[in-house]
C-alpha positions in Angstrom: 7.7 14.6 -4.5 11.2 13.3 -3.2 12.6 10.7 -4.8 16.2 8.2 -4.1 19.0 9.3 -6.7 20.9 7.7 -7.5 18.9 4.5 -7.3 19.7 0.8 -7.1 20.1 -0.7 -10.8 16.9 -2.4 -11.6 18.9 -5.9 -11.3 19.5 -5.4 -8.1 16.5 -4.4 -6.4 15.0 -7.7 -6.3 17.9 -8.9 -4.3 17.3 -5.9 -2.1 14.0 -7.9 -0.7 15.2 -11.2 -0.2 15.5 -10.8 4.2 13.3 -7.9 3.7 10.4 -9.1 5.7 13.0 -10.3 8.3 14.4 -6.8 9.2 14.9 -5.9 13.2 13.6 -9.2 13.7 9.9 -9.0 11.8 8.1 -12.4 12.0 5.0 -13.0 9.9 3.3 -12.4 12.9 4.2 -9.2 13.6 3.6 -8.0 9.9 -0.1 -9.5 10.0 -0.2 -7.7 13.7 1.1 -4.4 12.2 -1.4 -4.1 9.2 -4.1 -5.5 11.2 -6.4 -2.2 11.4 -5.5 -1.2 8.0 -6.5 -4.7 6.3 -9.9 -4.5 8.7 -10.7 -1.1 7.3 -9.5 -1.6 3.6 -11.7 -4.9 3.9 -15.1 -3.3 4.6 -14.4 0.1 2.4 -13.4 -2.5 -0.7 -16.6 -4.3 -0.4 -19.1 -1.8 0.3 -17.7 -0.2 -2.8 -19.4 -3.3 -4.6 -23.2 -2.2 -4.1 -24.6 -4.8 -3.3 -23.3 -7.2 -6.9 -21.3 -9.8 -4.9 -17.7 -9.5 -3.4 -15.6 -9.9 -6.6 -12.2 -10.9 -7.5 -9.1 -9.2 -6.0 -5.5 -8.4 -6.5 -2.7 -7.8 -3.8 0.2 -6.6 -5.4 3.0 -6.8 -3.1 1.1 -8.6 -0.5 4.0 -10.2 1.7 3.0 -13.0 3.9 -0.7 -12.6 2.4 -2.8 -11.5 5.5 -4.7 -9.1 3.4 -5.7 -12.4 0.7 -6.3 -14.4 3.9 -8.8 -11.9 5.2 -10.9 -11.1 2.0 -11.3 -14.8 1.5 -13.2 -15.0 4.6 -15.4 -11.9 3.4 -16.0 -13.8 0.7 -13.6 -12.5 -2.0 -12.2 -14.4 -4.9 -8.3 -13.3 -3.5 -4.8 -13.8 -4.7 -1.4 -11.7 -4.0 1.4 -11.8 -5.5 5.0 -10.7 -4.3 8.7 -10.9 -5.9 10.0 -12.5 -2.7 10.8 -16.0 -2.5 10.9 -16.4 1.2 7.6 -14.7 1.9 5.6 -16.4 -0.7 7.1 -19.9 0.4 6.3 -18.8 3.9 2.4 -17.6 2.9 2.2 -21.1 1.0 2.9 -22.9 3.8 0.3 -21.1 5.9 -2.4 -22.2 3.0 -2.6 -18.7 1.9 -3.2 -17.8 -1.9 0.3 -16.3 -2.6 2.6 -16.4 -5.9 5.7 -15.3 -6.6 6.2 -12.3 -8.7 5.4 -8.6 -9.8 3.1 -6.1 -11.1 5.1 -6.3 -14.7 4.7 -10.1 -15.0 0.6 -9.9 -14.6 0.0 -8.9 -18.0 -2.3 -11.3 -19.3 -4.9 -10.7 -16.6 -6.7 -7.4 -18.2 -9.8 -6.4 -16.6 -9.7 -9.7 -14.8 -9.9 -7.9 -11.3 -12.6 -6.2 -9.2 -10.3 -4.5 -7.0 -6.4 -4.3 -7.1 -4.7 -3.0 -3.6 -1.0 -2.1 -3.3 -0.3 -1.4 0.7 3.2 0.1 1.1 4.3 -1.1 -2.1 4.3 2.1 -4.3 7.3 3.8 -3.0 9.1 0.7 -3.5 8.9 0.7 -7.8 11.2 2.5 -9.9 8.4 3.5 -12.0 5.4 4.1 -10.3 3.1 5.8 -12.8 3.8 2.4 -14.7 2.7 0.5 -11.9 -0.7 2.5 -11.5 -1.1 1.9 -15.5 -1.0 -1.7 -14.9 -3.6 -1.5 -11.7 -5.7 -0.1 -14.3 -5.1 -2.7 -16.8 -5.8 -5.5 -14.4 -9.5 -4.1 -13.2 -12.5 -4.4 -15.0 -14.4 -1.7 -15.8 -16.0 -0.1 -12.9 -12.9 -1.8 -10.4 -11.8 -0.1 -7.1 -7.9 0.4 -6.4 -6.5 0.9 -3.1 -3.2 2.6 -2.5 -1.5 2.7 0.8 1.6 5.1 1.2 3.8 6.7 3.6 4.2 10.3 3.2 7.3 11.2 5.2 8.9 14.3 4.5 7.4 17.0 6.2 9.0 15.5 9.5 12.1 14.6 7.9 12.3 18.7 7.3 11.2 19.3 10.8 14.1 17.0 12.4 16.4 18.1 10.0 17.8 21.1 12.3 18.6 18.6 14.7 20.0 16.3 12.6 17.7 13.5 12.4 14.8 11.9 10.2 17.1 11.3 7.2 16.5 7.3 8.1 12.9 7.9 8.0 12.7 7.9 4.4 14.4 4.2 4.5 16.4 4.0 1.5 17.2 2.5 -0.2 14.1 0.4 0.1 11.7 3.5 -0.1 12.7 5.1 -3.8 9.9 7.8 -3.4 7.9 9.3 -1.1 4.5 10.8 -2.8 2.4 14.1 -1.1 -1.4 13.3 -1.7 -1.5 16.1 -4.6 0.9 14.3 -7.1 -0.3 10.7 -6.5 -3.5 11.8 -7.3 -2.1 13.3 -10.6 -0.9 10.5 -11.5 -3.5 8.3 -10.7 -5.2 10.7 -13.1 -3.0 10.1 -15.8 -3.4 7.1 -15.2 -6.5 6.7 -16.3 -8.7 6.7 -12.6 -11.8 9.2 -11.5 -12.8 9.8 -8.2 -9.7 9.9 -6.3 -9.8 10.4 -3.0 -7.2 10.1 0.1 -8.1 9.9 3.8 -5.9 9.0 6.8 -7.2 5.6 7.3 -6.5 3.5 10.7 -2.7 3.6 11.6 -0.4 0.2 11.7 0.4 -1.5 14.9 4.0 -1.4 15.8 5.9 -4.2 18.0 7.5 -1.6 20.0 5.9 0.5 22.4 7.1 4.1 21.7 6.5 3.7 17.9 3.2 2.3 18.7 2.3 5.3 21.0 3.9 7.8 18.6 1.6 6.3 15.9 -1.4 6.0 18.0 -1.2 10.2 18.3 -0.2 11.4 15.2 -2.9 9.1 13.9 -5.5 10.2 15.8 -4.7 14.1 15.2 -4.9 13.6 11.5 -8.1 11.7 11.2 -9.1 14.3 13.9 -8.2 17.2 11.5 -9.5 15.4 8.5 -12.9 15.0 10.1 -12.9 19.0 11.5 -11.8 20.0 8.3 -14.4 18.1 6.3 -11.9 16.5 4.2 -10.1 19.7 3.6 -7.0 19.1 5.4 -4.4 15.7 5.1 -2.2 16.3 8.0 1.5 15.6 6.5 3.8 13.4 8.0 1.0 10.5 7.8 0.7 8.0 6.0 -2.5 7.9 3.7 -4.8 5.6 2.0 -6.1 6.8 -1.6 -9.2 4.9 -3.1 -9.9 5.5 -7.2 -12.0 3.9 -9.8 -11.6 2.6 -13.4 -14.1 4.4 -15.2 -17.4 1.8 -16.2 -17.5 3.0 -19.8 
């Protein structure tokens, strides 16, 4: 695992995010357009995952502009996100969307209140993550379904290292880690989770056109290898999304 050191101080990091949804010129359209796929896909895996007992009650942590609450409602969820940035969340309010300011660490009265807990992108952002996935834990039922969406980078900042590039890849200071499938799943296991398991997923949209095309085939030739490989094989360099469960006992 590669991590940022040294790190922002912990007072600072919220200040970090305040224009972060507004960087290179990101609208809240454009972020709803980028995680379009992956919201449509994490949508129908979350709620076949219920068997049939009714869609639930779910948990965005870090859900930005709150497309992802926006869309579950309509499937029927009983949604809410929350995120530490005052500009989003005043912007989600004002599109009607269930959004309230703050973080994982201020949620502790809500144990096992939650069906489902998703984080998109939002790991690699905490200083502590294996605190974070404690938390997640905390905040499901028993029996609850958490989603985990997260870059995983540096195999191709190796690769374009000779030719001195992909350093900016790994975005810091924004991006404090950057997690290979093996040790998120460790310490989703510490954690407390069973049946872990990570998958390529549909790839974001990008606004411009060679990031969207570079996505589009890196995408494809990891879900392409996954499927070959019969699960076998997470082609690095993409991001992931990792599904676990809160045991029912």
């Amino acid at each position: 695992m590669v991590y940022v050191n040294p790190r922002p101080a912990p007072e600072d990091l919220l200040s970090l995010y305040a224009d972060y949804h507004a960087r290179d010129g990101e609208t809240e359209t454009s972020w709803d357009r980028l995680m379009s796929r992956i919201f449509r896909e994490s949508a129908e895996m979350l709620s076949s995952s219920r068997n049939g007992s009714g869609r639930g009650r779910l948990l965005d942590i870090g859900c930005g502009y709150g497309a992802f609450v926006a869309l579950m409602q309509k499937w029927g969820w009983d949604a809410e996100g929350v995120d530490p940035s005052p500009a989003v969340v005043a912007a989600a309010a004002r599109s009607g969307r269930r959004v309230r300011l703050g973080t994982v660490e201020g949620l502790q009265g809500k144990c096992g209140a939650y069906d489902a807990v998703t984080l998109f992108y939002v790991l690699e952002h905490l200083p502590d993550p294996i605190a974070a996935l404690r938390s997640a834990f905390d905040l499901l039922a028993p029996g609850g379904t958490l989603l985990v969406r997260v870059p995983h980078t540096t195999p191709i900042v190796r690769l374009l290292a000779p030719i001195g590039l992909g350093g900016a890849l790994y975005d810091p200071p924004f991006h404090l880690y950057d997690f290979p499938p093996t040790v998120l799943r460790e310490m989703l296991q510490r954690a407390g989770f069973v049946d872990v398991r990570t998958f390529p997923g549909k790839p974001t949209v990008p606004s411009r056109l060679g990031a969207r095309i570079a996505t589009e085939l890196f995408s494809a030739l990891a879900v392409g290898v996954h499927a070959l490989t019969r699960g076998a094989v997470l082609l690095p360099g993409v991001s992931k999304t990792t599904m676990a469960r809160k045991p029912s006992g």
